[in-house]
C-alpha positions as CSV (number, residue, x, y, z in Angstrom):
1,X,4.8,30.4,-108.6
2,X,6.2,34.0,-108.6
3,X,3.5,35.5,-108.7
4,X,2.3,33.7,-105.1
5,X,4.0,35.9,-102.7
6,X,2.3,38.7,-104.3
7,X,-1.2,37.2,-103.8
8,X,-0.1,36.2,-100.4
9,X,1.0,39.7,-99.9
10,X,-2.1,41.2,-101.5
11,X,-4.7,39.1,-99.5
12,X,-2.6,40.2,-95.9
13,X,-3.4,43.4,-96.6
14,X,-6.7,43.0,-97.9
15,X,-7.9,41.2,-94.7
16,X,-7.9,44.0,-92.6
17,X,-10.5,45.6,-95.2
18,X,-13.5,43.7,-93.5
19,X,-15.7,46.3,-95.3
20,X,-14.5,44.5,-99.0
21,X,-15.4,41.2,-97.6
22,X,-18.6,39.6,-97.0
23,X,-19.3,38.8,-93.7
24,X,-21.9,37.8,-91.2
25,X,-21.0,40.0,-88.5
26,X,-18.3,42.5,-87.1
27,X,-15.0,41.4,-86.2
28,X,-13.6,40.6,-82.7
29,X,-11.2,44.0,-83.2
30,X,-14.6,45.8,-84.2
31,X,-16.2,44.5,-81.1
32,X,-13.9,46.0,-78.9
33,X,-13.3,49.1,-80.8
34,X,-17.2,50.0,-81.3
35,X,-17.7,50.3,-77.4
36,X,-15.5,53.5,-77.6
37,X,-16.4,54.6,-80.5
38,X,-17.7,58.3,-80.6
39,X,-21.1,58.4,-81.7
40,X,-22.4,61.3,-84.1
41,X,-23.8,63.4,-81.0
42,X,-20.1,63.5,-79.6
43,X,-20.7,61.1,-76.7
44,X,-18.6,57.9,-76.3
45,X,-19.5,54.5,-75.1
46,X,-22.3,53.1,-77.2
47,X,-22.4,49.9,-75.3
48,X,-20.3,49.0,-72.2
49,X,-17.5,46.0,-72.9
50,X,-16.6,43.7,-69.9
51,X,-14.6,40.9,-70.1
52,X,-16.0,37.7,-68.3
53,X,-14.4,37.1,-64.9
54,X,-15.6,35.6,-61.8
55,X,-16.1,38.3,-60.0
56,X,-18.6,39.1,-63.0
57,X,-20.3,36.3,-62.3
58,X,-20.9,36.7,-58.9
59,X,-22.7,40.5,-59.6
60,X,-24.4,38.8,-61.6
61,X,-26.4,36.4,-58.6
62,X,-27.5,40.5,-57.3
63,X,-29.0,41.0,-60.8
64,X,-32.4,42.9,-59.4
65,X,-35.5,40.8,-61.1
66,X,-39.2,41.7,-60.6
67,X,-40.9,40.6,-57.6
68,X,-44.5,40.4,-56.6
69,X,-43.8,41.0,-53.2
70,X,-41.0,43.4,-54.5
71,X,-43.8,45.3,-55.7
72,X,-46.7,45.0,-53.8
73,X,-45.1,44.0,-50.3
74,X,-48.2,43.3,-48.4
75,X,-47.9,39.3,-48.0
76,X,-51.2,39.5,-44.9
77,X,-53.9,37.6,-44.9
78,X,-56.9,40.0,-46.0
79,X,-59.6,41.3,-43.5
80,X,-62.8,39.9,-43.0
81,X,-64.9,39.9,-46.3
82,X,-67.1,43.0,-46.3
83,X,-70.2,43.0,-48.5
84,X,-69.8,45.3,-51.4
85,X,-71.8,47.3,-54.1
86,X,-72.5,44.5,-56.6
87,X,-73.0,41.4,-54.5
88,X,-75.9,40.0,-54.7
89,X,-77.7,39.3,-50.9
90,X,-80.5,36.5,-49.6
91,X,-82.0,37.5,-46.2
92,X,-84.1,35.4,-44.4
93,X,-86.7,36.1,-41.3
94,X,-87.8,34.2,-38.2
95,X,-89.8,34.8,-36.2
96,X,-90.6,33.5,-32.7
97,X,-94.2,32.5,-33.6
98,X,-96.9,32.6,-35.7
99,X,-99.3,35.7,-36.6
100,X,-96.3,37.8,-36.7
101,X,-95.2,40.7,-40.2
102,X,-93.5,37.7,-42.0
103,X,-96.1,35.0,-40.6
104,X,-96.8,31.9,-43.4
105,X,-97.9,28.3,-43.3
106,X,-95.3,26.0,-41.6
107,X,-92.7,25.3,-43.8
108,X,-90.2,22.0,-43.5
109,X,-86.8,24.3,-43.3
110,X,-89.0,25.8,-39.6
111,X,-86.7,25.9,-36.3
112,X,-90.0,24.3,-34.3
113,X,-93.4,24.2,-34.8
114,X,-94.6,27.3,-33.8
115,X,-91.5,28.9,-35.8
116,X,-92.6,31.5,-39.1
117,X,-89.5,31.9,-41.5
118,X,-89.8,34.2,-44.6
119,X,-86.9,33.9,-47.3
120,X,-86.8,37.1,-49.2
121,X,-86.0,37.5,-52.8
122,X,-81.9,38.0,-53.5
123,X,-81.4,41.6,-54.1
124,X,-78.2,43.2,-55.8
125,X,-76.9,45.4,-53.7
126,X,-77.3,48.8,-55.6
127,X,-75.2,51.5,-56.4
128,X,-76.1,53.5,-53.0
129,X,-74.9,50.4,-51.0
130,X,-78.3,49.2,-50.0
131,X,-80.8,46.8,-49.8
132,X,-84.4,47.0,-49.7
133,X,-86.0,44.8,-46.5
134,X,-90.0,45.0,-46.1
135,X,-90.7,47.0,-43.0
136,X,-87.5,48.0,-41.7
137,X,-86.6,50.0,-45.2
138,X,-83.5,51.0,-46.7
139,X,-80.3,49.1,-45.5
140,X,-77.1,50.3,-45.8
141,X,-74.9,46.8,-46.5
142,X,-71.7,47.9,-48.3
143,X,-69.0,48.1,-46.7
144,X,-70.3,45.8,-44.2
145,X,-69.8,42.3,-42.7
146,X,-72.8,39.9,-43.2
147,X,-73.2,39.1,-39.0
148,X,-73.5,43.4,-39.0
149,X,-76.6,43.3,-41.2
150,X,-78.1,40.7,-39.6
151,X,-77.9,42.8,-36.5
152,X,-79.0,46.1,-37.9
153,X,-82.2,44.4,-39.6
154,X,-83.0,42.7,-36.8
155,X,-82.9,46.5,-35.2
156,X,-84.9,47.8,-37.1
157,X,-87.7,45.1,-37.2
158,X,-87.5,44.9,-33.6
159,X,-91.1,46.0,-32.3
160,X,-92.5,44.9,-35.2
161,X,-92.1,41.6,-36.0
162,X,-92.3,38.6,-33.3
163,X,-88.6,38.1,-31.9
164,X,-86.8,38.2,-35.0
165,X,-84.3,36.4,-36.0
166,X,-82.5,37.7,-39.7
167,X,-79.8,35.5,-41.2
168,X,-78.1,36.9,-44.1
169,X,-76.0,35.4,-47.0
170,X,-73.8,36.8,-49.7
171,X,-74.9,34.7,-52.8
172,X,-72.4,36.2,-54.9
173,X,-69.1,37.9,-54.2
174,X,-68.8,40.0,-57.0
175,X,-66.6,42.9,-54.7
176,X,-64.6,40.2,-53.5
177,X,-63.3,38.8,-56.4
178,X,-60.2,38.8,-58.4
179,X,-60.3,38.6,-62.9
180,X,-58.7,35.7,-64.4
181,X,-57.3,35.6,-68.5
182,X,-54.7,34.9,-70.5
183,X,-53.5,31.2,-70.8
184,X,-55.5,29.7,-68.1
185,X,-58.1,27.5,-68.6
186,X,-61.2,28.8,-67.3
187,X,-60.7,32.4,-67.7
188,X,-63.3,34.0,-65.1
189,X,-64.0,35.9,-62.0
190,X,-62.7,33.9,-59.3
191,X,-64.4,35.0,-55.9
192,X,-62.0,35.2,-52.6
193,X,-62.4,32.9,-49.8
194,X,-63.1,34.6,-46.7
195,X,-59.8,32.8,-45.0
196,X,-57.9,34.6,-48.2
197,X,-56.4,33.3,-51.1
198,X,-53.0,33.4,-52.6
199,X,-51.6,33.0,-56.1
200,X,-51.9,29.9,-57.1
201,X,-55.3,29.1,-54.8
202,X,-56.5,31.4,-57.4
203,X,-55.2,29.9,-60.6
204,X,-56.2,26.4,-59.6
205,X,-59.9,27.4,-59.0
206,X,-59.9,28.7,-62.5
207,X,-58.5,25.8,-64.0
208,X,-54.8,25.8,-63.7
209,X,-52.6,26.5,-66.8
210,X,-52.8,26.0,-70.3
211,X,-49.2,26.5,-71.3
212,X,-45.7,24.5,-70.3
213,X,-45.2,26.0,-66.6
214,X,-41.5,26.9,-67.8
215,X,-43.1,29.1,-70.9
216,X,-45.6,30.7,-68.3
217,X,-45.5,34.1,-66.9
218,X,-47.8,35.7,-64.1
219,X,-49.0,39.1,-64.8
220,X,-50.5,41.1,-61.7
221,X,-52.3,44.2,-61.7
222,X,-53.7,46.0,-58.6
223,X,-54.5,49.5,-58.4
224,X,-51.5,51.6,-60.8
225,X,-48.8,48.8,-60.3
226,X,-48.2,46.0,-62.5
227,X,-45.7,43.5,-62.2
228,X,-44.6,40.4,-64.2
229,X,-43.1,36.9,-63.0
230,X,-42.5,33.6,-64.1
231,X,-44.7,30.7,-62.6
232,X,-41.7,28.7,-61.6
233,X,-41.0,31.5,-59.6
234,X,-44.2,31.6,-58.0
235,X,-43.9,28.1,-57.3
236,X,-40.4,27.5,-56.3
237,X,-40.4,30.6,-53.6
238,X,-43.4,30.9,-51.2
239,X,-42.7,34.4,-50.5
240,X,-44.0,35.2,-53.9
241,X,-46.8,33.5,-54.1
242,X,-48.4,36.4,-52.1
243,X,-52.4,37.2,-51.1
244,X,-54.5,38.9,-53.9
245,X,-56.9,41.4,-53.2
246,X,-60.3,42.3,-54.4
247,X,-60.6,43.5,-57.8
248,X,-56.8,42.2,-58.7
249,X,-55.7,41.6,-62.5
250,X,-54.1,38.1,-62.8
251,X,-53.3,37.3,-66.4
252,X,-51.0,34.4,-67.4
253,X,-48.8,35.1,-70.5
254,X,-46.9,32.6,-72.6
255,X,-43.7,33.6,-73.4
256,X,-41.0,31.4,-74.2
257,X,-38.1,31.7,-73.4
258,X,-35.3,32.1,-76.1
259,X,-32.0,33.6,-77.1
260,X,-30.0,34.4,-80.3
261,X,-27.4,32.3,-81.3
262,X,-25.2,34.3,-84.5
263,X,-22.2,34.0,-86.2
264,X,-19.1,31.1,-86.6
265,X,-21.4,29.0,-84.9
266,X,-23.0,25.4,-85.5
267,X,-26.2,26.6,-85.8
268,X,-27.3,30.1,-86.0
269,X,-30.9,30.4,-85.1
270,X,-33.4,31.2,-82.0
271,X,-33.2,28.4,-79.6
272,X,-35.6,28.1,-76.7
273,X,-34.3,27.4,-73.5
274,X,-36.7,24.5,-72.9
275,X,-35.6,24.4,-68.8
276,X,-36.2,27.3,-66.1
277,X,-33.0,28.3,-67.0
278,X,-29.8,27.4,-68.7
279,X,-26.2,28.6,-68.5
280,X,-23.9,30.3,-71.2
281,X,-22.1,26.9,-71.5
282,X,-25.8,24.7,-72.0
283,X,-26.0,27.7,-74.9
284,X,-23.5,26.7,-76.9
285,X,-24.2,23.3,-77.0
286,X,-27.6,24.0,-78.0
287,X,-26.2,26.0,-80.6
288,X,-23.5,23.0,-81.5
289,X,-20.7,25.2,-80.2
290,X,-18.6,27.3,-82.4
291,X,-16.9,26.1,-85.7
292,X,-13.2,25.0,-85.3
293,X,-12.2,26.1,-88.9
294,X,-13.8,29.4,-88.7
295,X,-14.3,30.6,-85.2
296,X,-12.9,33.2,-83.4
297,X,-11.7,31.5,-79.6
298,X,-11.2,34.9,-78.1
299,X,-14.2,36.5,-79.8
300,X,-17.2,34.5,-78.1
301,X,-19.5,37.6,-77.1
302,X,-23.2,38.2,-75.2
303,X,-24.9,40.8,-76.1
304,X,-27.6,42.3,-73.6
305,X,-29.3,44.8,-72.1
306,X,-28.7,45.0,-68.1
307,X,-30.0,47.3,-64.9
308,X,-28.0,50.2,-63.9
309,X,-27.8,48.8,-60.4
310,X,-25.6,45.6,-62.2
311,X,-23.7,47.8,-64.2
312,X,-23.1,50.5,-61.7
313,X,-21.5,47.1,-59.5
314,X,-19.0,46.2,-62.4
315,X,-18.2,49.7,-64.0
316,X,-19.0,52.3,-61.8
317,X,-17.9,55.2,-63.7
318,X,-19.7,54.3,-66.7
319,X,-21.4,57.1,-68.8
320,X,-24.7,54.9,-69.4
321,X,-25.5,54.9,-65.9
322,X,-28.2,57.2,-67.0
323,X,-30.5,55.0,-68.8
324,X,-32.6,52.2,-66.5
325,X,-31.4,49.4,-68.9
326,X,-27.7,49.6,-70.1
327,X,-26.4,48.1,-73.5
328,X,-23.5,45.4,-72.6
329,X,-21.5,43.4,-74.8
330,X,-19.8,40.3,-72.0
331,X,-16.3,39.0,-74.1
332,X,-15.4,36.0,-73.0
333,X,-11.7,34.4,-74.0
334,X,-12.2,30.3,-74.6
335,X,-8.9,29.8,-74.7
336,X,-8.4,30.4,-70.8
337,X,-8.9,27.1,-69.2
338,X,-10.9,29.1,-66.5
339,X,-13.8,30.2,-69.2
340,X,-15.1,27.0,-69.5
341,X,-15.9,27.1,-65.2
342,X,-17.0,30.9,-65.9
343,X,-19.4,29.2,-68.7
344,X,-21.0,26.7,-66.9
345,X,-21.7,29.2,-63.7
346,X,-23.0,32.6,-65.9
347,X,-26.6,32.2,-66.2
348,X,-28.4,33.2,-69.7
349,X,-31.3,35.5,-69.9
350,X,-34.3,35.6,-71.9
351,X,-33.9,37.1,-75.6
352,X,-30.0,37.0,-75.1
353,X,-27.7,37.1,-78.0
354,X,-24.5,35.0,-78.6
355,X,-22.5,36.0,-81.2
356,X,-19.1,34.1,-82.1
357,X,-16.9,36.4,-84.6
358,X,-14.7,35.3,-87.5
359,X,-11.3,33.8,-87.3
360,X,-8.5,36.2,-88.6
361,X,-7.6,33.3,-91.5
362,X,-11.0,33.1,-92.3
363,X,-10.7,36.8,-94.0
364,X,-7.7,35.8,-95.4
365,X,-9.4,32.4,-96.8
366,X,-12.2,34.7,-98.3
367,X,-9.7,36.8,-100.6
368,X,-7.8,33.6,-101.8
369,X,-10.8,32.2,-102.5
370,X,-11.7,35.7,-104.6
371,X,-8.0,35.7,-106.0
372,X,-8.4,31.8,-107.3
373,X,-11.5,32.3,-108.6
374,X,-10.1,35.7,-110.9
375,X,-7.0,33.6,-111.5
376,X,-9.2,30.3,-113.1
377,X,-10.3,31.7,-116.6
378,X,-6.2,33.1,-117.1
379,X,-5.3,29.6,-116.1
380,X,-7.8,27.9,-118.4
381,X,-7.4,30.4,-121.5
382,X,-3.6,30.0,-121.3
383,X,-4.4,26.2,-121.2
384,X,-6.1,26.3,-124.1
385,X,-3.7,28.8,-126.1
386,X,-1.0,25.8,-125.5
387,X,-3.2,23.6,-126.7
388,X,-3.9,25.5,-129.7
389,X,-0.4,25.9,-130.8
């Protein structure tokens, strides 16, 4: 009995020595102190530290996220489909009568009697945007409307054949069509209506989705750009779900959704969000909340990386404001009443991390542990001793 103040005494100071302990992660005091910690490049600020508040919350409803129409901004019906190198072309001929250049027995699909039609053989349009027509020659087609080179053939057979009459048909839209891929389920090239198609008029012609819609990104690619949203986004706001264009990229990517739950925690793992989104408070359920006996209550932190624009909102004179995405470590304090409201309204992201530090008693419960395990041979050798004598 003595000697217990001294172990007492011992473990106190020994406590503050996290480095001698094991331990899963840093300390709430380490937390803190790492955000103005000078790195070994002399700058300061590894990571910004902001304590959870409303007004937090509320920059956090500006957080800039990617946006088709963000990014591509044209939400306008296309033009008129134009006939393009690759297409593949019918044409066929009429003439007013018989005895005429593309004269043949009467055939059942004839106008009238005295009616000649000739259907020529579809041709693919070639690399010099034209098409080969018997007696009127070379026709330029691309970049054309189909009622156009009906007009121009019938131009240039004019004289030549009896009254004709040219009707011509795009077989295949190859020009005017938009790729396909990734989790939907009939990958192909989806040709565009002439009235235009949107998002998902597209993705529904191919098949629709392979994936949970929630676990479901869309990818877009036109030209240089490339952008990337979730489905439900899509879906929920009509403003995204914009026009596509010939020769777009539209790839569906499965990602779920998940974030990092560490530390004095009921269950430390990766949890998916299994829901469009969930809140900080819907976290830590998920995670079982944080351990009574060993938890930290004013050490609950998130760890992610955020825009300039949101950081420049909450700490405008911050020296990361240089990089596009800035490290931040949010603190929140669950033993304010108001946290638990703060909880329920602060919206997690994907590939978050929530880490819940150590109690202060918990160190010290380590080194008593270490200080009654060294003590349990003495106490069992002098046991013996006595026994002995």
């Amino acid at each position: 009995m003595r000697t217990l103040p001294i172990v007492l005494v011992t473990a106190l100071s020994v406590s503050g020595c996290n480095a001698f302990l094991p331990a899963a992660g840093p300390s709430t005091s380490a937390v803190v102190d790492g955000a103005d910690q000078a790195t070994s490049e002399g700058t300061f600020a590894r990571y910004e530290l902001i304590d959870m508040s409303s007004a937090v919350v509320e920059a956090m409803r500006g957080r800039p996220l990617d946006s088709l129409f963000a990014s591509f901004g044209d939400h306008r019906a296309p033009a008129e489909s134009v006939i393009g190198i690759g297409d593949a072309v019918a044409v066929s001929v009429f003439e007013a009568g018989s005895g005429g250049l593309f004269s043949g027995p009467l055939t059942v699909n004839s106008f009238s009697a005295g009616s000649k039609a000739a259907q020529l053989p579809e041709q693919v349009v070639s690399r010099d945007g034209a098409i080969s027509v018997p007696y009127a020659g070379r026709i330029k087609v691309a970049g054309r409307r189909a009622q156009d080179v009906q007009s121009l053939i019938e131009t240039e057979l004019a004289g030549k054949a009896i009254q004709p009459q040219v009707i011509v048909t795009v077989t295949r839209a190859i020009s005017q069509s938009v790729t396909v891929g990734g989790e939907s389920i009939g990958g192909a090239r989806v040709p565009l209506g002439s009235q235009g198609d949107r998002i998902l008029d597209v993705i529904a012609s191919a098949g629709g989705v392979k994936t949970p819609v929630n676990e479901t990104f869309v990818r877009l690619s036109r030209g240089g750009t490339t952008a990337t949203v979730p489905l439900t986004t899509v879906v929920s706001n009509p403003k995204e779900n914009i026009y596509l264009r010939p020769n777009d990229n539209l790839t569906l990517v499965r990602d779920p959704q998940t974030f990092l739950a560490v530390g004095a925690l009921g269950q430390a793992t990766e949890i998916a969000f299994q829901a469009e989104g969930i809140t900080l408070a819907q976290a830590l359920a998920k995670a079982r909340g944080q351990r009574d006996v060993d938890a930290d209550p004013t050490g609950t932190f998130i760890f992610r990386f955020e825009p300039a624009a949101v950081v420049r909102r909450l700490k405008p004179g911050s020296p990361l404001l240089g990089t596009p995405l800035v490290p931040v470590v949010y603190r929140v304090d669950m033993r304010d009443p108001n946290s638990l409201f703060l909880t329920q309204a602060f919206r997690m992201r994907n590939r978050d991390m929530i880490y819940v530090s150590n109690a202060p008693f918990t160190e010290i419960k380590k080194v008593l542990s270490v200080f009654a395990a060294a003590a349990q041979p003495i106490t069992t050798g002098v046991r013996v001793g006595s026994a002995i004598d």
